[in-house]
N, CA, C and O atoms as a GROMACS GRO file, in nm:
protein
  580
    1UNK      N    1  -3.048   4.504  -0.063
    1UNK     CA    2  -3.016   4.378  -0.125
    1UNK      C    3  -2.929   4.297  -0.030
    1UNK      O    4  -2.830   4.334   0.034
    2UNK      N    5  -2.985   4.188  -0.033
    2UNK     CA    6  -2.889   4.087   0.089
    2UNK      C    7  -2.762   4.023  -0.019
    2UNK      O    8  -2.761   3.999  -0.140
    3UNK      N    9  -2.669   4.013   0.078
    3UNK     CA   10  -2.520   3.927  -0.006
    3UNK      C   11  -2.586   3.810  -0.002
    3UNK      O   12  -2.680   3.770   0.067
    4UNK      N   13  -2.506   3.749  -0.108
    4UNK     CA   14  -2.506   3.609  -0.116
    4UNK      C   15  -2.468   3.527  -0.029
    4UNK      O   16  -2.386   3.591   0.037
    5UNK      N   17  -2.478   3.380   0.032
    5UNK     CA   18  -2.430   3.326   0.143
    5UNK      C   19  -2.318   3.233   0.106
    5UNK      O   20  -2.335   3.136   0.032
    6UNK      N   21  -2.181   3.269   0.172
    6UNK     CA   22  -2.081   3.233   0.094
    6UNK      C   23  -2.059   3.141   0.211
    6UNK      O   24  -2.055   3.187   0.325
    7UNK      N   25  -2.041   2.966   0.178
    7UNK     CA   26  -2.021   2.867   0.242
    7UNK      C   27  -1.876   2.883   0.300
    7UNK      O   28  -1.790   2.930   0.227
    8UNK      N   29  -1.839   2.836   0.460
    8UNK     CA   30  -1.701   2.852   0.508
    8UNK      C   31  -1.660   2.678   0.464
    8UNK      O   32  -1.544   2.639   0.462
    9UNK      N   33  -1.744   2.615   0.442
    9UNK     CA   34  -1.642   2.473   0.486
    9UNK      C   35  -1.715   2.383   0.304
    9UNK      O   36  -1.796   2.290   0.300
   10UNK      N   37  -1.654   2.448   0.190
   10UNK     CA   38  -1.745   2.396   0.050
   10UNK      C   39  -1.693   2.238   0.094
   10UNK      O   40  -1.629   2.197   0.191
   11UNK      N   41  -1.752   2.169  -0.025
   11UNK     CA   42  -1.767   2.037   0.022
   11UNK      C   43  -1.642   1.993  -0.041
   11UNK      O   44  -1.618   2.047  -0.149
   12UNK      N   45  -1.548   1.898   0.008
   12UNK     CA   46  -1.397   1.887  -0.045
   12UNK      C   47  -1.473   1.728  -0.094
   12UNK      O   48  -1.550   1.642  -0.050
   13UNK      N   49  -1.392   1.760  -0.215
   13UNK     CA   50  -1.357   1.591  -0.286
   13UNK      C   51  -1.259   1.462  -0.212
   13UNK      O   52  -1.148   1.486  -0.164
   14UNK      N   53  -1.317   1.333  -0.214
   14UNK     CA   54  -1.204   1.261  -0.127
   14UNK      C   55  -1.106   1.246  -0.290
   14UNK      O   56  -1.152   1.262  -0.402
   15UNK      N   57  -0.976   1.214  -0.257
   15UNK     CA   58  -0.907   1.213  -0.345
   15UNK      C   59  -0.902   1.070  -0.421
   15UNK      O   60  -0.915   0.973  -0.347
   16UNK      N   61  -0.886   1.048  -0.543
   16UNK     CA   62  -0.865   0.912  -0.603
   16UNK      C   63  -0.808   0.799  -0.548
   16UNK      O   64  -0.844   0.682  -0.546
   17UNK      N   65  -0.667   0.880  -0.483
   17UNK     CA   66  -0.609   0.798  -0.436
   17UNK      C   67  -0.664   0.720  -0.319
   17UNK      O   68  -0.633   0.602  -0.305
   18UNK      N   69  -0.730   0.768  -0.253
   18UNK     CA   70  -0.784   0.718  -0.119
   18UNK      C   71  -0.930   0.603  -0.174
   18UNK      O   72  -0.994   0.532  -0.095
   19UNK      N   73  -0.951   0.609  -0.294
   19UNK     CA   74  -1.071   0.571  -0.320
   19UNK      C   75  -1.052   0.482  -0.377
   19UNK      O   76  -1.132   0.388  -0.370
   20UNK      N   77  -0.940   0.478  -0.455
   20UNK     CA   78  -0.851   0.381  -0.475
   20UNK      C   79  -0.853   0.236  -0.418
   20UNK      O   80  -0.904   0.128  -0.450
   21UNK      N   81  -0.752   0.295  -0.292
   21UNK     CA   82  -0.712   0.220  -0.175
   21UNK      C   83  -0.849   0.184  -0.120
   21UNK      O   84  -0.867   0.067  -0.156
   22UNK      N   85  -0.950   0.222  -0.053
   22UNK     CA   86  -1.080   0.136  -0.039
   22UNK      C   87  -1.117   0.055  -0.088
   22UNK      O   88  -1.142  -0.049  -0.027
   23UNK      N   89  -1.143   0.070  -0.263
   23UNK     CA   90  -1.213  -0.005  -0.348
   23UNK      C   91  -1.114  -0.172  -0.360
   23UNK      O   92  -1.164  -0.282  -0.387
   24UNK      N   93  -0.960  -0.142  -0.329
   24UNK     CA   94  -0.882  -0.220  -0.322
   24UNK      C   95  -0.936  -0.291  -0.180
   24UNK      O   96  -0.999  -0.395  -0.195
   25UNK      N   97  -0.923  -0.260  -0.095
   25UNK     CA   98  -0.933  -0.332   0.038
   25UNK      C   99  -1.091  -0.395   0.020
   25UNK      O  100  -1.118  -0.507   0.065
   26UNK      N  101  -1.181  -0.322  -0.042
   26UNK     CA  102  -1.308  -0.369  -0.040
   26UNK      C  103  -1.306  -0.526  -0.178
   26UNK      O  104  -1.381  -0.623  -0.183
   27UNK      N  105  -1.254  -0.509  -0.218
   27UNK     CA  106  -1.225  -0.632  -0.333
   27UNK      C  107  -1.138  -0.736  -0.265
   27UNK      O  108  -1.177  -0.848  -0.232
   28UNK      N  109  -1.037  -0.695  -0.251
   28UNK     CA  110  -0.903  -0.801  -0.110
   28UNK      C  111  -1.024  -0.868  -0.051
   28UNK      O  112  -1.049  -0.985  -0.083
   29UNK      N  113  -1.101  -0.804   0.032
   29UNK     CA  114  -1.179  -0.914   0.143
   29UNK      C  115  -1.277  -0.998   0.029
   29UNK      O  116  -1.253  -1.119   0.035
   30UNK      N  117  -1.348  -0.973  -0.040
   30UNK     CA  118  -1.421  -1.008  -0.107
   30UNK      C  119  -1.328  -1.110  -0.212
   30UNK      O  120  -1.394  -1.210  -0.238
   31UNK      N  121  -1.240  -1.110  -0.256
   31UNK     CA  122  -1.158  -1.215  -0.359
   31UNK      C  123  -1.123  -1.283  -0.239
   31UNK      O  124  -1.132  -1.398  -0.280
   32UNK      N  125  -1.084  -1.295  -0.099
   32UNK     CA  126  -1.035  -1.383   0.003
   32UNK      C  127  -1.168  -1.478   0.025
   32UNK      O  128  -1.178  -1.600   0.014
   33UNK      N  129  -1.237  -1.408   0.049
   33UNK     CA  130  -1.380  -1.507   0.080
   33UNK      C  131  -1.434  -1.576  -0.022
   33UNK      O  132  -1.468  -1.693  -0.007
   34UNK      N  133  -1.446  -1.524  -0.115
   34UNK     CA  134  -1.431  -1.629  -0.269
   34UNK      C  135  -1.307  -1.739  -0.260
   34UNK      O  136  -1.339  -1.858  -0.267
   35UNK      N  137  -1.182  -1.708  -0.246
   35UNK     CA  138  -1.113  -1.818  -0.275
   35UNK      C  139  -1.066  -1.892  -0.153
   35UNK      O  140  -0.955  -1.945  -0.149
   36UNK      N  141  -1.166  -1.894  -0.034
   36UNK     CA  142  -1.135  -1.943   0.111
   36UNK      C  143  -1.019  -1.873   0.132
   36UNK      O  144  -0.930  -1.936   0.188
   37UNK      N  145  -1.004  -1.791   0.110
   37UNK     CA  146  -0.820  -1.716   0.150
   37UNK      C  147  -0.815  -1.712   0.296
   37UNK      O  148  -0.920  -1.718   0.361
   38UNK      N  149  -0.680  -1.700   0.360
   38UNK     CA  150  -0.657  -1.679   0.466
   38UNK      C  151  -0.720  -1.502   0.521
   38UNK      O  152  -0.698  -1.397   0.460
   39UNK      N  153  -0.763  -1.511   0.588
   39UNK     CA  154  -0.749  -1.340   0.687
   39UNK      C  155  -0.611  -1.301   0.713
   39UNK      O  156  -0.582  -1.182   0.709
   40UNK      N  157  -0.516  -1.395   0.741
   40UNK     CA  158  -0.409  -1.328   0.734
   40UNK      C  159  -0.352  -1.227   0.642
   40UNK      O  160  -0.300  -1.116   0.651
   41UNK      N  161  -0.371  -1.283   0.582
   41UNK     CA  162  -0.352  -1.143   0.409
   41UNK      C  163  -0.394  -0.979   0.436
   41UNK      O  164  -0.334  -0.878   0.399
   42UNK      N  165  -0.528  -0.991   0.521
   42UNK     CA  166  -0.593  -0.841   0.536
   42UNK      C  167  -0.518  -0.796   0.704
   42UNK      O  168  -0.502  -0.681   0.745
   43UNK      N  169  -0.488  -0.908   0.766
   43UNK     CA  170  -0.428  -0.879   0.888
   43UNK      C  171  -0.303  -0.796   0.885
   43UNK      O  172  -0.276  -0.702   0.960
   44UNK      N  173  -0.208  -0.860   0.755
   44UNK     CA  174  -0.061  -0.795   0.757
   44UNK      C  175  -0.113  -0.696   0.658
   44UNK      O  176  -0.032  -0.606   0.676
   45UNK      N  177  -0.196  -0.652   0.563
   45UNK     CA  178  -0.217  -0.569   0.552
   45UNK      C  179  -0.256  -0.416   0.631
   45UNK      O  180  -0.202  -0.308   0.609
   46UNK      N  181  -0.359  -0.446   0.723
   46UNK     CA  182  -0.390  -0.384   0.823
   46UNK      C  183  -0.262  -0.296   0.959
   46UNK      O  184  -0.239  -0.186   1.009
   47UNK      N  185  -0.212  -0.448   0.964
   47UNK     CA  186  -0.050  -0.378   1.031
   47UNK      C  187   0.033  -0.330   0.950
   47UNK      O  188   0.099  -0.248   1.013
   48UNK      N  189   0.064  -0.336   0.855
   48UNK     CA  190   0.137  -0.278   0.800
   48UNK      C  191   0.116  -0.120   0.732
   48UNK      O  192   0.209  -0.046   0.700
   49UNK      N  193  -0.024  -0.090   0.719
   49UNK     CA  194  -0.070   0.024   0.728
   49UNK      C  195  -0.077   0.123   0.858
   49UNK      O  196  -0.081   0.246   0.862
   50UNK      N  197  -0.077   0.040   0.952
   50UNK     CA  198  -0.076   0.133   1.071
   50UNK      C  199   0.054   0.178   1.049
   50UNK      O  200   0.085   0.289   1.006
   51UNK      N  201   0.142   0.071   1.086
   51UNK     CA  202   0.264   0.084   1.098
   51UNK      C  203   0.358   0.200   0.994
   51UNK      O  204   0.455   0.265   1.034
   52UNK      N  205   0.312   0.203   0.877
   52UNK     CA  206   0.333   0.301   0.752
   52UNK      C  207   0.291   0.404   0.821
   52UNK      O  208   0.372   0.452   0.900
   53UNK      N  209   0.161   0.463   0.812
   53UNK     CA  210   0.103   0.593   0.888
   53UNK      C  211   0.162   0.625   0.984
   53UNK      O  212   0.180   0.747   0.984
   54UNK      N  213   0.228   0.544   1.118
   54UNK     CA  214   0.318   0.627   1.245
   54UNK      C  215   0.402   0.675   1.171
   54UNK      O  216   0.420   0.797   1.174
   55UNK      N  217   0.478   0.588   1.079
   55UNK     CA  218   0.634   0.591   1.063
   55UNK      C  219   0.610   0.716   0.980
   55UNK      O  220   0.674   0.811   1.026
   56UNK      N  221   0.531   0.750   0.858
   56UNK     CA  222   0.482   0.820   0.788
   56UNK      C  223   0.455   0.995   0.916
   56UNK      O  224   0.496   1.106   0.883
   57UNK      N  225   0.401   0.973   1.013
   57UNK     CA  226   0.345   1.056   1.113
   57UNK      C  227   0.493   1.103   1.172
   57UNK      O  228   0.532   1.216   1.144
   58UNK      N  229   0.563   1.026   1.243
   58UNK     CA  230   0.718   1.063   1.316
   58UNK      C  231   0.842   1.143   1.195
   58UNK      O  232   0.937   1.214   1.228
   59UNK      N  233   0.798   1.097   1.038
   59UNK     CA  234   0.862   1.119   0.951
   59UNK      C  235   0.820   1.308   0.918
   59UNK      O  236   0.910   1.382   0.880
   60UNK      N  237   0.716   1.346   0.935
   60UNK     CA  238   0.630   1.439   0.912
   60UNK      C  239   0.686   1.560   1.055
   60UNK      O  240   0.701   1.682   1.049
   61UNK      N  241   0.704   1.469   1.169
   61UNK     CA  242   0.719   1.538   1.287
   61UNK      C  243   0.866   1.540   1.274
   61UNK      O  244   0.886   1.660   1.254
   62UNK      N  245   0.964   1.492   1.273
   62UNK     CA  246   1.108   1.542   1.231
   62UNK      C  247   1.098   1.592   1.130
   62UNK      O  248   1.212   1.634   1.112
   63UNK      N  249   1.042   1.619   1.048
   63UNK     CA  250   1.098   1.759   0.921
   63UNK      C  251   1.066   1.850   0.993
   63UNK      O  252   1.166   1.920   1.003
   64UNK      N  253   0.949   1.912   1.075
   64UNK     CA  254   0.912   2.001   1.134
   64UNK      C  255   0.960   2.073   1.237
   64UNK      O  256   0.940   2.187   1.278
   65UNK      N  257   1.041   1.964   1.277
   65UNK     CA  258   1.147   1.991   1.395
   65UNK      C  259   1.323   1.990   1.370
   65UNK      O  260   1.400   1.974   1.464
   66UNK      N  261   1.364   2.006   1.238
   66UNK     CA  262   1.431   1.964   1.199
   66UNK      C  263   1.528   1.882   1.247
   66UNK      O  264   1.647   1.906   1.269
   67UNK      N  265   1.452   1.761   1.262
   67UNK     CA  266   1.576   1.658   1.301
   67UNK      C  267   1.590   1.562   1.181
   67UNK      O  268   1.558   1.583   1.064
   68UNK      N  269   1.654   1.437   1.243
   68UNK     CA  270   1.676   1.371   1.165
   68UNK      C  271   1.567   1.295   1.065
   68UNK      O  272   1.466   1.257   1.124
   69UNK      N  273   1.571   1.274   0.958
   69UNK     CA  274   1.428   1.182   0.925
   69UNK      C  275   1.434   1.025   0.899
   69UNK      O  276   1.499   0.935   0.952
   70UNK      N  277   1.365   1.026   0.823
   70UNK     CA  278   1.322   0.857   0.772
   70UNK      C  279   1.385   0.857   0.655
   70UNK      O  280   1.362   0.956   0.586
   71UNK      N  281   1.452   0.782   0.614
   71UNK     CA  282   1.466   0.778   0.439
   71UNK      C  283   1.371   0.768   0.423
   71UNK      O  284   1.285   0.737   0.506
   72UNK      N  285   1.351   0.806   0.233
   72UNK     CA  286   1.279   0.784   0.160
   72UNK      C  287   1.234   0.587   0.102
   72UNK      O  288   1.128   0.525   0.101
   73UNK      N  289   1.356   0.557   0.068
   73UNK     CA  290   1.383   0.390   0.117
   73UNK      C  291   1.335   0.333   0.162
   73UNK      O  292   1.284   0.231   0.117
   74UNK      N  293   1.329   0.381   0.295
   74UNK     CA  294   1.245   0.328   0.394
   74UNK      C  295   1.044   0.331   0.383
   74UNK      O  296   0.971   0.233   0.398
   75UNK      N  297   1.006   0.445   0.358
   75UNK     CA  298   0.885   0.447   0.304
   75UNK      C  299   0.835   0.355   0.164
   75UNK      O  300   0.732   0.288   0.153
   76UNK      N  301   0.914   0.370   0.088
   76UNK     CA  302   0.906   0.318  -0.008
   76UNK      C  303   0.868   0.130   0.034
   76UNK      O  304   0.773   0.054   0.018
   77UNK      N  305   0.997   0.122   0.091
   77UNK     CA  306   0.980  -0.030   0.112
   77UNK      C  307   0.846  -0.082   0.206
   77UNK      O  308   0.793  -0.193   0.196
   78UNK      N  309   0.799   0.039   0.309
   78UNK     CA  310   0.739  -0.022   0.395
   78UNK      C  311   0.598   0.009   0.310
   78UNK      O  312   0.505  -0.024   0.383
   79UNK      N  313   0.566   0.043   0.226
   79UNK     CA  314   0.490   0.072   0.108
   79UNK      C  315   0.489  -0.048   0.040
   79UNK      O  316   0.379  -0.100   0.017
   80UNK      N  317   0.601  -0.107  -0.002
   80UNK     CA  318   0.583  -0.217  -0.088
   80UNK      C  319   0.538  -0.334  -0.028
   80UNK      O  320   0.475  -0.424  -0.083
   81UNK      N  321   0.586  -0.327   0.127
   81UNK     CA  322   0.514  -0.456   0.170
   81UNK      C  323   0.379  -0.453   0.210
   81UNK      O  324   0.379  -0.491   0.328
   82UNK      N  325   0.295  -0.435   0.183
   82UNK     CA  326   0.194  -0.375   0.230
   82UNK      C  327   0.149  -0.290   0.310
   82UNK      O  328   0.051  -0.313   0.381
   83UNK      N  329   0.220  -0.170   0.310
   83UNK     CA  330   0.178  -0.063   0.374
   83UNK      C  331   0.143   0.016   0.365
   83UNK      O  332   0.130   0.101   0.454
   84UNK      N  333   0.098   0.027   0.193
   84UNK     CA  334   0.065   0.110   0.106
   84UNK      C  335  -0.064   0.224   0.114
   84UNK      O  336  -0.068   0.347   0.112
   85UNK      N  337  -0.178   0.100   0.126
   85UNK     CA  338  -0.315   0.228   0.214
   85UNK      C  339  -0.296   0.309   0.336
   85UNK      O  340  -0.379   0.393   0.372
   86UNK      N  341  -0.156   0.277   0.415
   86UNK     CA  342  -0.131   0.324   0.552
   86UNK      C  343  -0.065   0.471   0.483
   86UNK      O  344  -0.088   0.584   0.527
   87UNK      N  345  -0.007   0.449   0.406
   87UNK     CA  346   0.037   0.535   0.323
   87UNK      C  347  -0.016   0.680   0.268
   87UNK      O  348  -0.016   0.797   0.307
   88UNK      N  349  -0.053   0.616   0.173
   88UNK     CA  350  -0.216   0.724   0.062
   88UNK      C  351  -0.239   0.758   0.185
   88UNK      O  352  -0.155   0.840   0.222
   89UNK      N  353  -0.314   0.731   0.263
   89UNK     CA  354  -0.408   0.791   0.406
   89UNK      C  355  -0.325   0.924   0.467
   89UNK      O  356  -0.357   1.042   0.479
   90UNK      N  357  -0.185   0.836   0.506
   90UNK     CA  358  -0.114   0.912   0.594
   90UNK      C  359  -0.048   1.088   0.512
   90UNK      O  360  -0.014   1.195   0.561
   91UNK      N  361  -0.061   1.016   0.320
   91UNK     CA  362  -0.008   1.186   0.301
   91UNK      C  363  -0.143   1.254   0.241
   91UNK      O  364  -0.135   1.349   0.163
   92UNK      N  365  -0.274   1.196   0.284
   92UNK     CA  366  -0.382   1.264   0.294
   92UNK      C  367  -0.362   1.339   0.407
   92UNK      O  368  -0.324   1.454   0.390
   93UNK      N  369  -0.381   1.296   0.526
   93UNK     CA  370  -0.427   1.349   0.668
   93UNK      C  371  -0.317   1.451   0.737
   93UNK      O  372  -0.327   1.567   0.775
   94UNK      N  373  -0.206   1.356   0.736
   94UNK     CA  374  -0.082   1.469   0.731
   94UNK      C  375  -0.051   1.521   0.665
   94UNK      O  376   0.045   1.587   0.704
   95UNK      N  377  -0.098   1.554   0.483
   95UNK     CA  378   0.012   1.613   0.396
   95UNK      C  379   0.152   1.654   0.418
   95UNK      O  380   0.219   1.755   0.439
   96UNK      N  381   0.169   1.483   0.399
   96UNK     CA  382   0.354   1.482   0.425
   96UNK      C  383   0.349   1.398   0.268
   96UNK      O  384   0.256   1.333   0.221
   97UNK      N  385   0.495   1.427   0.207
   97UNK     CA  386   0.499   1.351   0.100
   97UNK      C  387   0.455   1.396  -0.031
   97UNK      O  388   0.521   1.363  -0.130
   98UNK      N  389   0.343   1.476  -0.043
   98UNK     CA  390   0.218   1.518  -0.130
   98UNK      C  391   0.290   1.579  -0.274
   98UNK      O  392   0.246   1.547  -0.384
   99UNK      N  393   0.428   1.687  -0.255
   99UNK     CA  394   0.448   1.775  -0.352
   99UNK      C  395   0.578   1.738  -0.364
   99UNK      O  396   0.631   1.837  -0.414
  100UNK      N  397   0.679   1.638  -0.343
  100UNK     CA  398   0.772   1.608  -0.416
  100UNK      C  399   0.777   1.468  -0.536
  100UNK      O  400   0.820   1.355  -0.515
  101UNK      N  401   0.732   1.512  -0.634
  101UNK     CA  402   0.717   1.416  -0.762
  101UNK      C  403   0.807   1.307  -0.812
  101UNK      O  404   0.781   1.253  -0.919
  102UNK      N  405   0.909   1.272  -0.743
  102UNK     CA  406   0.938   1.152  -0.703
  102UNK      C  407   0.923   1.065  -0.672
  102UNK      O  408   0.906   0.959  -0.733
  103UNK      N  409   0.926   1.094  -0.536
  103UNK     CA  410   0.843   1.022  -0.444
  103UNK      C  411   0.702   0.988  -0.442
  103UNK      O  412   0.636   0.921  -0.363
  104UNK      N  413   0.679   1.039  -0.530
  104UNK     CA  414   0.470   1.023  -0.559
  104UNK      C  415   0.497   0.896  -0.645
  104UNK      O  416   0.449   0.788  -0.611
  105UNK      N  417   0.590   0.909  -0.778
  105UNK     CA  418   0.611   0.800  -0.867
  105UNK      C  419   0.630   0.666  -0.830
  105UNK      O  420   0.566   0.569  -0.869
  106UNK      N  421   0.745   0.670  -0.732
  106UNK     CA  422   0.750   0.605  -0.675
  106UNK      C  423   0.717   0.498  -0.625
  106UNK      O  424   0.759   0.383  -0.641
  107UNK      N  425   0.608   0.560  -0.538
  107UNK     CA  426   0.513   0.505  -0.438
  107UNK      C  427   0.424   0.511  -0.496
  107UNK      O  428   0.332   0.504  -0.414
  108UNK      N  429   0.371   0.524  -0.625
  108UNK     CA  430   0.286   0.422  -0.690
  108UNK      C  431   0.342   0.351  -0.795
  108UNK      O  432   0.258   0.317  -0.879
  109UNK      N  433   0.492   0.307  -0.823
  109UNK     CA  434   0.504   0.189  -0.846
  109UNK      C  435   0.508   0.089  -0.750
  109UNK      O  436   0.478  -0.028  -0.772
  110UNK      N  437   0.536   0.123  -0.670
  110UNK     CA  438   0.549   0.030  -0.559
  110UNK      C  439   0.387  -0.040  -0.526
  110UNK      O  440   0.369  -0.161  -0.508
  111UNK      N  441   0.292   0.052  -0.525
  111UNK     CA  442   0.170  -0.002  -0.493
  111UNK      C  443   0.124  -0.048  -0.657
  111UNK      O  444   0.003  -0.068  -0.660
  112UNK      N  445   0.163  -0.061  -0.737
  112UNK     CA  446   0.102  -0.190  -0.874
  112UNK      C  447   0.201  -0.262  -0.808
  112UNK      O  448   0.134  -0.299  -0.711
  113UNK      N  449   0.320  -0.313  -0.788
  113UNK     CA  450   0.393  -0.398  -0.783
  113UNK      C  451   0.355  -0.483  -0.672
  113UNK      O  452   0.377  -0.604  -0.672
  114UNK      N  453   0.283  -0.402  -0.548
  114UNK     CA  454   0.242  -0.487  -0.445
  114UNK      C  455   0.079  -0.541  -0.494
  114UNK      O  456   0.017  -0.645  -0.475
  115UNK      N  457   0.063  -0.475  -0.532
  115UNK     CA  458  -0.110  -0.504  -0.620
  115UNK      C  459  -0.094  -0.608  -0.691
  115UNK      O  460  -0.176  -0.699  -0.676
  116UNK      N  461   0.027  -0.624  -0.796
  116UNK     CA  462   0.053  -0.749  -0.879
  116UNK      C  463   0.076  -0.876  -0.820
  116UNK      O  464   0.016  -0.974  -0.863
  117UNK      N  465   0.140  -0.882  -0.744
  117UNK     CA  466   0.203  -0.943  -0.648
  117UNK      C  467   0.094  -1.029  -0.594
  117UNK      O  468   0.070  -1.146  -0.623
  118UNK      N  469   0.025  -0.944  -0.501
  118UNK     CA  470  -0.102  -0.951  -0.433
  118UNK      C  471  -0.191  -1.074  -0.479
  118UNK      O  472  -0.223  -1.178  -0.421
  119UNK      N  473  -0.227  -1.005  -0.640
  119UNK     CA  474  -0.354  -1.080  -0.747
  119UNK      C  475  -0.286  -1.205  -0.777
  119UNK      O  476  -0.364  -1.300  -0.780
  120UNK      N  477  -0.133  -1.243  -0.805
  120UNK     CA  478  -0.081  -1.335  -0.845
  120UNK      C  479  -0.108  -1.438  -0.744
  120UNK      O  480  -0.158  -1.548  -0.767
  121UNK      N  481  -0.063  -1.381  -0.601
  121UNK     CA  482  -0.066  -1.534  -0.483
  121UNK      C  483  -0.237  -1.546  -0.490
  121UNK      O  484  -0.286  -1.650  -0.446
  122UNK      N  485  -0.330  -1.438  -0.548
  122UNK     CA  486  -0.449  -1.499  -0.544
  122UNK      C  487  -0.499  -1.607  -0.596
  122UNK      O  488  -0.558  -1.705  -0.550
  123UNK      N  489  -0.459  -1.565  -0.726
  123UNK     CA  490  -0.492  -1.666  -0.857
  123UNK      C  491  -0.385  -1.786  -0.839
  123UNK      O  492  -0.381  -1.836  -0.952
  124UNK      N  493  -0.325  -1.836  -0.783
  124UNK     CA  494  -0.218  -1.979  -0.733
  124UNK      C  495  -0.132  -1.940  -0.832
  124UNK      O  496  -0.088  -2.035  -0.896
  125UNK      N  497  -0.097  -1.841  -0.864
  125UNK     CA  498   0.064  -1.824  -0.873
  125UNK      C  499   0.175  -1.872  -0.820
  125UNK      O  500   0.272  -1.915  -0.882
  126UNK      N  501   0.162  -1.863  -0.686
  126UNK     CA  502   0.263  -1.929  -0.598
  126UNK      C  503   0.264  -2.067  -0.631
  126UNK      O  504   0.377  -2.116  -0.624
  127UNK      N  505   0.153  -2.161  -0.672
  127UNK     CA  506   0.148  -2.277  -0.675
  127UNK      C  507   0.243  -2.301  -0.864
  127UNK      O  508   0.322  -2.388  -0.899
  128UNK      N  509   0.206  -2.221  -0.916
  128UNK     CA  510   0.306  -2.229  -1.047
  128UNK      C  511   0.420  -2.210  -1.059
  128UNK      O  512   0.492  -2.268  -1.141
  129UNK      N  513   0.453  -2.130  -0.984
  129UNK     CA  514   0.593  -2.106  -0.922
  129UNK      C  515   0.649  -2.239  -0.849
  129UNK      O  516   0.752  -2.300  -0.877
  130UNK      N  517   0.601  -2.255  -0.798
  130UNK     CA  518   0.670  -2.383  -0.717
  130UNK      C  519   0.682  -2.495  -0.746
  130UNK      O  520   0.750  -2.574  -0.680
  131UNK      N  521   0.593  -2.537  -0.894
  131UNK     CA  522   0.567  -2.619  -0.998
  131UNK      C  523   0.703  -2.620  -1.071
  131UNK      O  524   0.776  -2.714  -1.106
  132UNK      N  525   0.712  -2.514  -1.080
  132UNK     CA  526   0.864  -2.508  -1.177
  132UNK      C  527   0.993  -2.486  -1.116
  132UNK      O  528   1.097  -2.490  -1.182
  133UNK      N  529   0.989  -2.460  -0.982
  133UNK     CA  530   1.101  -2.474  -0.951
  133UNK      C  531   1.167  -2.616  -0.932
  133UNK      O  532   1.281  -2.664  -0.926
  134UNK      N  533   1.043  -2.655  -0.928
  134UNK     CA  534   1.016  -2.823  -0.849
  134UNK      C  535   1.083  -2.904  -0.952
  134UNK      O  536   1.163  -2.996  -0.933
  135UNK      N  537   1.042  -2.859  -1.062
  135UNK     CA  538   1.074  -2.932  -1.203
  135UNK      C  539   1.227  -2.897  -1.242
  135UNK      O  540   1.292  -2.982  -1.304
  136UNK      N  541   1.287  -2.770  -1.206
  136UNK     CA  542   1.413  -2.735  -1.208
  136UNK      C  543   1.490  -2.804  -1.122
  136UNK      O  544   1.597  -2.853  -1.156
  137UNK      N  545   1.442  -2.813  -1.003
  137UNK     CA  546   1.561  -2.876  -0.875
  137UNK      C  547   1.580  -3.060  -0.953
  137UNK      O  548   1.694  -3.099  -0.979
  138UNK      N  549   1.497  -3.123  -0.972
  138UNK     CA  550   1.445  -3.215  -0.988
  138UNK      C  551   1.516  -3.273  -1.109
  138UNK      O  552   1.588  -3.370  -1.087
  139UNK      N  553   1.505  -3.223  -1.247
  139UNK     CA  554   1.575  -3.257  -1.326
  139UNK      C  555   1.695  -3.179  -1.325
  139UNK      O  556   1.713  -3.172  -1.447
  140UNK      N  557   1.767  -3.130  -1.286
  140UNK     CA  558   1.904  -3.045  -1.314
  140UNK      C  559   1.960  -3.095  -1.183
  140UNK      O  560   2.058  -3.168  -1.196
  141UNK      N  561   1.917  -3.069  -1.048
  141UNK     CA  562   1.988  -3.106  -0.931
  141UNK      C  563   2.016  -3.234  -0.881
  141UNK      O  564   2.131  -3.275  -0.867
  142UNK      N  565   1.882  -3.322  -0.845
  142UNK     CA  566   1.836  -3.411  -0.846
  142UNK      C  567   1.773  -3.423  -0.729
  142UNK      O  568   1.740  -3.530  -0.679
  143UNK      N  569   1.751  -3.288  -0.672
  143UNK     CA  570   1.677  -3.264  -0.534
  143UNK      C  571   1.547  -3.282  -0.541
  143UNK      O  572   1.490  -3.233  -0.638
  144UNK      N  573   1.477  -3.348  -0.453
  144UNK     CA  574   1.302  -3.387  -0.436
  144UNK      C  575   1.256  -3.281  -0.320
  144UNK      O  576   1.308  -3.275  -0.209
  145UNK      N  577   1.175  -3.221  -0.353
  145UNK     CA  578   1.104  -3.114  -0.302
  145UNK      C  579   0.968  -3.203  -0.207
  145UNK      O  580   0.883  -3.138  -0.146
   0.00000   0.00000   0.00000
């Protein structure tokens, strides 16, 4: 009787999170080109993901070496500004980050908050915003915008 053929490499699931973050970047370009948006938007996105993943990568390589690290702070924030897919990626590939439940929370409030954020300057939020400040300086100060 022959054994069964037991696979070395079974087929791994990509994780939500990462699928996530695509389906996001794949909508970003697609809502920009709908609303003539700037490329800049996917540009500082783009850097700011790299930039997350080193910092994310050097952060990974001082625990290992025990030196000094990165705050947590620091990830967080560079997460909130859009560095968020640089992120997800980076504690995919490195599994750095992955098993302290904090920091997971965290860093996905931070990514709705940059997501919110995001959809708002889409939809001319900014332009409502500035509507009312306009209307505040204007009647209360007497400043013309």
């Amino acid at each position: 009787m022959s054994k069964p053929s037991v696979t070395s490499n079974p087929k791994k699931k990509m994780p939500a999170s990462l699928l996530f973050c695509a389906a996001y970047c794949l909508l970003l370009s697609v809502a920009l080109i709908l609303v003539d948006g700037s490329a800049i938007l996917l540009a500082v996105y783009t850097f700011m993901s790299l930039l997350t993943y080193l910092v994310f990568g050097f952060d990974k390589r001082a625990a290992q070496k025990g030196q000094s690290r990165i705050s947590e702070k620091t990830l967080h924030l560079l997460s909130l500004f859009c560095g968020w897919p640089g992120a997800l990626i980076a504690q995919h590939c490195l599994r750095h980050k992955t098993v302290k439940q904090p920091f997971k929370a965290i860093l996905w409030i931070m990514i709705l908050v940059n997501c919110g954020v995001t959809v708002w300057l889409l939809v001319g939020g900014w332009r409502m915003g500035r509507s009312a400040l306009d209307i505040l300086l204007t009647s209360k100060l007497g400043f013309v915008l």
